[in-house]
VOGU-3710 file (C-alpha; in Angstrom, 3 decimals, decimal comma):
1> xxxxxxxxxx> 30,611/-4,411/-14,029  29,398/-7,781/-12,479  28,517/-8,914/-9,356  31,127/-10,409/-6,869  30,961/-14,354/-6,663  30,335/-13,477/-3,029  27,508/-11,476/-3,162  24,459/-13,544/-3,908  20,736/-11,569/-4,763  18,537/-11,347/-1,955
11> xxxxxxxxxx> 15,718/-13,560/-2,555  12,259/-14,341/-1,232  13,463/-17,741/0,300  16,236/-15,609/2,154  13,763/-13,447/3,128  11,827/-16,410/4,959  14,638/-18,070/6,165  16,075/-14,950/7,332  13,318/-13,229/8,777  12,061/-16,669/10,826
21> xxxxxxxxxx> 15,236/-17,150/12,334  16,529/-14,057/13,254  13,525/-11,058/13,907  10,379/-12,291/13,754  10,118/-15,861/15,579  7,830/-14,398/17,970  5,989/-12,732/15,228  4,494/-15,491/13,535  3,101/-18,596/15,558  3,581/-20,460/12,540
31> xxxxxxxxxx> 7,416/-19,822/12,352  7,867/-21,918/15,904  9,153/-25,225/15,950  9,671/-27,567/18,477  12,698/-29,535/17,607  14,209/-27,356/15,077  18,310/-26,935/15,585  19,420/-23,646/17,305  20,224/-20,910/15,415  22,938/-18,665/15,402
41> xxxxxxxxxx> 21,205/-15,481/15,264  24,339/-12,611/14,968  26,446/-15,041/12,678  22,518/-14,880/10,236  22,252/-11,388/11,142  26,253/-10,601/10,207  25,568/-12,299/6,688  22,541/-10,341/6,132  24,199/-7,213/6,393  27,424/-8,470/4,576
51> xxxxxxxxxx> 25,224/-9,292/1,681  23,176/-5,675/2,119  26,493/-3,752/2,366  27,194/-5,474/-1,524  23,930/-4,513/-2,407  24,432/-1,068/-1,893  27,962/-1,065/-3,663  26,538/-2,709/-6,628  24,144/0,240/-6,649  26,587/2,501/-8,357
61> xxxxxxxxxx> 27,989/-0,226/-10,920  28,360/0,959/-14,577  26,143/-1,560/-15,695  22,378/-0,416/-15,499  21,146/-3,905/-15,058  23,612/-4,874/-12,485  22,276/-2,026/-10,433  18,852/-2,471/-10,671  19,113/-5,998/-9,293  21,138/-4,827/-6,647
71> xxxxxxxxxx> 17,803/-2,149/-5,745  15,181/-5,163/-5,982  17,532/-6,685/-3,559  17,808/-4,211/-1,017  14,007/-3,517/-2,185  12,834/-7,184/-0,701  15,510/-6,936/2,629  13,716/-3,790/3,431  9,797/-5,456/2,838  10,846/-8,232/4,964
81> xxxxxxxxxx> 13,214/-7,567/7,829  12,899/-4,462/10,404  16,961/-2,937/10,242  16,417/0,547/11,600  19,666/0,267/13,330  21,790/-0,975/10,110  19,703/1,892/7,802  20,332/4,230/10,230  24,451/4,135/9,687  24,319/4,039/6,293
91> xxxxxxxxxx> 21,157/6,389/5,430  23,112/9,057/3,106  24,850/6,333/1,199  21,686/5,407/0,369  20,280/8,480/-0,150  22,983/9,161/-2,559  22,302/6,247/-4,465  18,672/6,315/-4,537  18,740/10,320/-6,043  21,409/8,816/-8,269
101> xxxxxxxxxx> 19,303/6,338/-9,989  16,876/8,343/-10,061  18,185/11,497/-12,420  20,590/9,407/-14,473  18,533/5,478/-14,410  16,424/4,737/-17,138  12,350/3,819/-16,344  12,800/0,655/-14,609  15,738/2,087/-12,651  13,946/4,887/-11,972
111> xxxxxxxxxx> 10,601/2,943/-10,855  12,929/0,332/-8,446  14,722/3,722/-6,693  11,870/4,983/-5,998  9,887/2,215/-4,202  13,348/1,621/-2,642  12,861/5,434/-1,355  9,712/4,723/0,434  11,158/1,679/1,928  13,247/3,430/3,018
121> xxxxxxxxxx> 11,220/5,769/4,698  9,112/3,431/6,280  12,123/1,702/7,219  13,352/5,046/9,402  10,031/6,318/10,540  9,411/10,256/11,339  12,451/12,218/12,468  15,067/14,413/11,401  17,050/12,067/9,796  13,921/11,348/7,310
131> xxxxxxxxxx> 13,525/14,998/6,881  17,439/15,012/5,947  16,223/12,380/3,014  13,499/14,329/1,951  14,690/17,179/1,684  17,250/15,767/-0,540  15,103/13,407/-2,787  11,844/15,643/-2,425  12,962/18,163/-5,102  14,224/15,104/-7,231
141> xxxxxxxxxx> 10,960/13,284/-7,641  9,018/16,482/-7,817  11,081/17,286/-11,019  10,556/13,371/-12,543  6,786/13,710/-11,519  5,994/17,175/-13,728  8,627/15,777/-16,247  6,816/15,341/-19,656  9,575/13,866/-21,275  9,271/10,987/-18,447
151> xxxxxxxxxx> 8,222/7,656/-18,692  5,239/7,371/-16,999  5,545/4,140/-15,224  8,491/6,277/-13,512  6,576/9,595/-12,978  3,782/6,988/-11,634  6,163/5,296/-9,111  7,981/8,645/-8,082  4,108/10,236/-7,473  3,158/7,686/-5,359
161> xxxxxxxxxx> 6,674/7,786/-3,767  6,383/11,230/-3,042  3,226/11,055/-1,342  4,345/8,121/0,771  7,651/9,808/2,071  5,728/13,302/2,327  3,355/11,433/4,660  6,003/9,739/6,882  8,399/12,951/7,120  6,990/15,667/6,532
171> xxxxxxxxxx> 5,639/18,201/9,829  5,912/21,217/8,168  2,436/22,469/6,606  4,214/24,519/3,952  5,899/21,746/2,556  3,074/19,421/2,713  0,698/21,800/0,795  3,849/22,214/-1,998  3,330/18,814/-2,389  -0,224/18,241/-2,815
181> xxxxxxxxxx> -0,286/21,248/-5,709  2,086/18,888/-7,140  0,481/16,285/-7,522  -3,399/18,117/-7,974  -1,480/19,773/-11,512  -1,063/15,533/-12,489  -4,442/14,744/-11,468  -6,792/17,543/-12,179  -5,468/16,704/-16,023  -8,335/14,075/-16,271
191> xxxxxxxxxx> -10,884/16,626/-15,168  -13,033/17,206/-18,362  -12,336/20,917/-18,879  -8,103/19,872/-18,893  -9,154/16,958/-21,205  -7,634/16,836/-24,804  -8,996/19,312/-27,517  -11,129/15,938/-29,363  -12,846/15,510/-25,274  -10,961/12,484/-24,416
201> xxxxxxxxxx> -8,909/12,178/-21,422  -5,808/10,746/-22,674  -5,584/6,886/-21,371  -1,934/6,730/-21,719  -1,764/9,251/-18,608  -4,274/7,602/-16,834  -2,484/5,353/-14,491  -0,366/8,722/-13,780  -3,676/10,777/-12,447  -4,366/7,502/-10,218
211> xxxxxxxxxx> -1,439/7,495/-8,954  -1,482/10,849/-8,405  -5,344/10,735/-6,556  -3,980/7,861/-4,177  -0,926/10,054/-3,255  -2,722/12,986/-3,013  -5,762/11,450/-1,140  -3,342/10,193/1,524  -1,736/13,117/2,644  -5,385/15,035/2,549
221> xxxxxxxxxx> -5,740/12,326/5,696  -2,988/14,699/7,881  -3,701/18,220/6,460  -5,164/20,608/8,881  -9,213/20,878/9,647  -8,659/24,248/7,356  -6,977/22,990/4,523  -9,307/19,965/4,507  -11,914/22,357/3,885  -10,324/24,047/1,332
231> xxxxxxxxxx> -9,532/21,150/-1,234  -13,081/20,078/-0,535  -14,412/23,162/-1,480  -11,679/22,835/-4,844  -12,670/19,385/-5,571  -15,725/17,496/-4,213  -17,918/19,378/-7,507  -15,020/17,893/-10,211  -14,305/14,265/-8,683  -17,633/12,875/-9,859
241> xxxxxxxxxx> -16,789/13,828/-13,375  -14,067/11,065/-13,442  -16,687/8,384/-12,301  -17,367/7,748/-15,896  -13,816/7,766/-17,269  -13,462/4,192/-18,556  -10,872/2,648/-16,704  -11,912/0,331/-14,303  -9,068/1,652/-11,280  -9,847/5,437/-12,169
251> xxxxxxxxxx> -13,756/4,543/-11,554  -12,549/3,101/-8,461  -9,767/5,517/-7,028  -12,474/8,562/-7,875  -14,975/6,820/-5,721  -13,088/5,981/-3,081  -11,477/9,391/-3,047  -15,134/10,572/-2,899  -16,569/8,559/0,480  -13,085/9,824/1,658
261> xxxxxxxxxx> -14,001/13,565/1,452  -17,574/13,271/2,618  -16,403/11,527/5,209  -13,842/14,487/6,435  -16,386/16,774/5,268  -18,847/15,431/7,883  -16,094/15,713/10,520  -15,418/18,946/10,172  -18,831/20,401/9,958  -21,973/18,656/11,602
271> xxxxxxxxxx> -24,239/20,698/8,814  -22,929/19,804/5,623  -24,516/20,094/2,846  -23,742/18,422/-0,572  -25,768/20,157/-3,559  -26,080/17,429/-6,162  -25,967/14,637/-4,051  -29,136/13,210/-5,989  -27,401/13,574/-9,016  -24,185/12,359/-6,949
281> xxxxxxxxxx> -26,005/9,113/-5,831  -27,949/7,941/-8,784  -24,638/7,738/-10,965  -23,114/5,200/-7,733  -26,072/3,752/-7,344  -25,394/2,928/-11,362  -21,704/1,670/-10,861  -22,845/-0,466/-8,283  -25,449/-1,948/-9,648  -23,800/-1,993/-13,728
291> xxxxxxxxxx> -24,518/-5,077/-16,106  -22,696/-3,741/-19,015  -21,954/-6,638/-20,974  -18,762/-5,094/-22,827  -16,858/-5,129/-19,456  -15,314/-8,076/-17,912  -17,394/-9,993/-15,225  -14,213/-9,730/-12,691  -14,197/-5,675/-13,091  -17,727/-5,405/-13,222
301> xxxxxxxxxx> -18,242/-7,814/-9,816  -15,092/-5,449/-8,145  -17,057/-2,191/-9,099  -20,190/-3,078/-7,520  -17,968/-4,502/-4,826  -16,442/-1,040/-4,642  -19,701/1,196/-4,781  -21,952/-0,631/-2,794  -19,711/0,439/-0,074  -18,896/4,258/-1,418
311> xxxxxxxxxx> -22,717/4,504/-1,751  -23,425/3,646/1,689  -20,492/5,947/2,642  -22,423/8,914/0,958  -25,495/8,170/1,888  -26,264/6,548/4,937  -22,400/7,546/6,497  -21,960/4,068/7,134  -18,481/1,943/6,687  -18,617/-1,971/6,968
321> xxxxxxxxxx> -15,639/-2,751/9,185  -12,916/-5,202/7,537  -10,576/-6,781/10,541  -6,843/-7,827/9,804  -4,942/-10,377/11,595  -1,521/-10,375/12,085  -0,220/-12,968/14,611  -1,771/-13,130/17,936  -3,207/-9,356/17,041  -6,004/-7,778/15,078
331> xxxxxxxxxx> -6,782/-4,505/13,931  -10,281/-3,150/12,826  -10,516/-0,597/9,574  -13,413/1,373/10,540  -12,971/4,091/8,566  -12,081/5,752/4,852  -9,088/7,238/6,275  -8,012/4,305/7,898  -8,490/2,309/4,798  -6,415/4,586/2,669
341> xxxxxxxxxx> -3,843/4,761/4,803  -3,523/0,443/4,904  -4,552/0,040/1,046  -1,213/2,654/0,272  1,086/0,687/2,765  0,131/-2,648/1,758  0,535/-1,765/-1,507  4,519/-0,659/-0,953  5,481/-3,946/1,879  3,257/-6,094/-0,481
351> xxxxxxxxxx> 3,686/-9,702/1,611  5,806/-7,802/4,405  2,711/-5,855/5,676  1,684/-8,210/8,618  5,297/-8,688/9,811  5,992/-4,793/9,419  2,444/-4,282/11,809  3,819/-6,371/14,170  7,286/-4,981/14,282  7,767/-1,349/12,494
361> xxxxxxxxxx> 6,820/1,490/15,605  6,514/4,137/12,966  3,665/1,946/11,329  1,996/0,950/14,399  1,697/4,561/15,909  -0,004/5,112/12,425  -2,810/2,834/13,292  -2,381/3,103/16,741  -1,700/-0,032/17,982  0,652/1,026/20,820
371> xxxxxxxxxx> 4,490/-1,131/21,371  5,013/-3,954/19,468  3,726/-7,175/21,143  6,767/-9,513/22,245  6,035/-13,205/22,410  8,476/-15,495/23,915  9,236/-19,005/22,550  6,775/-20,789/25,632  4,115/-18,969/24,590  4,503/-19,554/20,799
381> xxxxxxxxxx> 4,599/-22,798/21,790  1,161/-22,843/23,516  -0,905/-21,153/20,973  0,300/-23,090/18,098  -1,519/-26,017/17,140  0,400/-29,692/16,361  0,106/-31,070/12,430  -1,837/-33,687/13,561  -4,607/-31,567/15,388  -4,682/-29,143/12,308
391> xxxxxxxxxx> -5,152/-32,232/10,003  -7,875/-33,665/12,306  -9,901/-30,544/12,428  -9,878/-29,986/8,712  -11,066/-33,368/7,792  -13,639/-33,166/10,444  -14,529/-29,680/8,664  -14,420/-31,264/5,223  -16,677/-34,445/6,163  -19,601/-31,839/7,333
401> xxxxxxxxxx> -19,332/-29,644/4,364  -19,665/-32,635/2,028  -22,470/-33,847/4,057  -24,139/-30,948/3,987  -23,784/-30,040/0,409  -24,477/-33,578/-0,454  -27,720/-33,217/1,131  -28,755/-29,902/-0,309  -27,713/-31,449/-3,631  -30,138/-34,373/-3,236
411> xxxxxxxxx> -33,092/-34,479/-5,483  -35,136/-36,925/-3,278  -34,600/-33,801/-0,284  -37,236/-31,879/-2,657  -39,800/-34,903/-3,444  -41,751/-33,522/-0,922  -42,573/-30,291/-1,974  -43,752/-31,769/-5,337  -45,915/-34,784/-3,938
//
């Protein structure tokens, strides 16, 4: 049940190595060099896929642990390196693998197969071979999701799972409203009138309803303008409820999810009209503003973080524009939706997010950022910067923040405001 000497684990320094030299030279500015030795990009590229092709054996080895490795593997190959064309051939293999884990692995099993799932989706894109896997492992994590019995760091990872690939396959409304009702009977639990009979929500389920809001709150982002309206009507009056649960990320998710629906709200009708929203605002005026001295000072300076910016949202309709840079390109979040839709897919590619901007099509027609942008070697080689020009602007940087902070620091700078 062990690994073949042959057959090493993928790991992150492959994934560098790997990724520099074969796919994504012209990606990263930083990846250039100027004298480096040539490298033989199909012999890297052939013992990529050898090792991937062992990975996916090792997937149905007796021994549990043995197969799990193999899925972190494959796992950071997928976060790292673009191979449509290699997924592609072998897409049912690991389809079959993935819904194997799944029903027969343990939690940890079960939590790797599924993030390997939405890999893999993001991996294939939208079209009907991604329908072909959902259709197969839809019904699967659907099961593991309303599975009591469960572990719920596995019903957590197959929620947000099924969100993620629902998002990326699905075109078909009936399937996509199945789906949300799945995942509203997880989250609606923490709602006070589904609370426990004492009037607690239960905070051993709690990181299963956030889940569960995240997933659910992405795929309100591609529902039709009439079911938008719908599960506004259904749920704008009940999400301020869990704005006093006391976990930190279900403060959070519930506020977020909330300057998400006005937002779509205001979208789809010019005249609406929120009832309480002076009750609404006081209690995020109160989270951003909260000096509760029983909370941590990190979670209390993230939730005013956090609500400053959902308060705005509600109030004043206003979103404070974060740019991201990924090589030579940027890309401006102006928007809740927008926001979401990065926050869930940064989340899954983790440190492969830039690289998968750059180079995943199915990713950039999700933001919109039209064919990827190829760079050739000359002009890597123009926009990146020598060592010793990088090292001569940062001291110069360093020598005028120490003089300036030197000076503000000076007591005899204030003698004169005294005498």
């Amino acid at each position: 049940g062990g690994q073949p000497r042959n057959v090493q684990p993928f790991s992150d320094e492959d994934a560098s190595i790997e990724t520099m030299s074969h796919c994504s030279g012209f990606s990263d500015p930083a990846s250039f060099t100027e004298d480096g030795p040539e490298v033989d990009e199909e012999a890297t590229q052939e013992d990529l896929e050898y090792k991937l092709k062992g990975f996916i054996d090792l997937t149905l080895d007796k021994s549990a642990k043995t197969r799990q490795g193999a899925l972190e593997s494959l796992k950071s190959a997928f976060t790292s390196k673009i191979l449509y064309e290699f997924v592609m051939e072998r897409r049912m293999t690991l389809t079959d693998s993935i819904e194997r884990c799944i029903k027969k692995g343990k939690s940890d099993e079960q939590c790797s197969a599924a993030g390997l799932a939405c890999l893999l989706c993001v991996q294939m894109g939208s079209g009907i071979e991604s329908e072909e896997i959902f259709k197969t492992l839809g019904p699967v994590l659907k099961k593991i999701v309303c599975d009591g019995t469960a572990s719920i760091q596995a019903r957590q990872a197959c929620a947000t799972c099924l969100g993620v690939c629902c998002f990326i396959v699905t075109d078909d409304i009936t399937e996509l409203c199945s789906t949300m009702e799945c995942l509203e009977n997880i989250f609606t639990k923490a709602y006070p009138r589904d609370r426990d009979t004492n009037g607690v929500s239960s905070t051993h389920n709690t990181v299963l309803h956030i889940s569960a809001l995240l997933a659910w709150t992405l795929l309100l982002t591609i529902c039709p303008i009439n079911e938008v309206k719908k599960k506004i009507e259904m749920h704008l009056h009940k999400l301020p409820s869990l704005l006093s649960c006391d976990d930190l990320h279900m403060r959070i998710a519930a506020g977020e999810t909330l300057a998400l629906l006005f937002e779509l709200a205001r979208e789809t009708d010019a005249d609406f009209f929120y009832e309480d929203m002076e009750l609404l605002t006081e209690k995020l005026r109160a989270l951003a503003t909260d000096g509760n001295k029983h909370r941590a000072k990190v979670d209390k300076r993230k939730q005013r973080s956090v609500f400053r910016d959902v308060l705005r949202a509600v109030e004043e309709r206003d979103f404070p524009t974060e740019m991201v840079k990924f090589g030579p390109e940027r890309m401006y979040i102006d928007c809740w939706v927008k926001k979401q839709t990065y926050d869930t897919f940064k989340e899954i590619l983790g440190s492969g997010m830039q690289f998968h901007l750059q180079s995943n099509d199915f990713l950039r027609n999700v933001f919109e950022l039209g064919p990827p942008v190829m760079l050739d070697a000359a002009a890597l080689k123009t926009m990146k910067i020598s060592r010793f020009e990088r090292h001569l602007y940062n001291s110069a940087a360093f020598k005028a923040r120490t003089k300036a902070r030197s000076k503000c620091r000076d007591k005899r700078a204030d003698v004169g405001e005294f005498f």
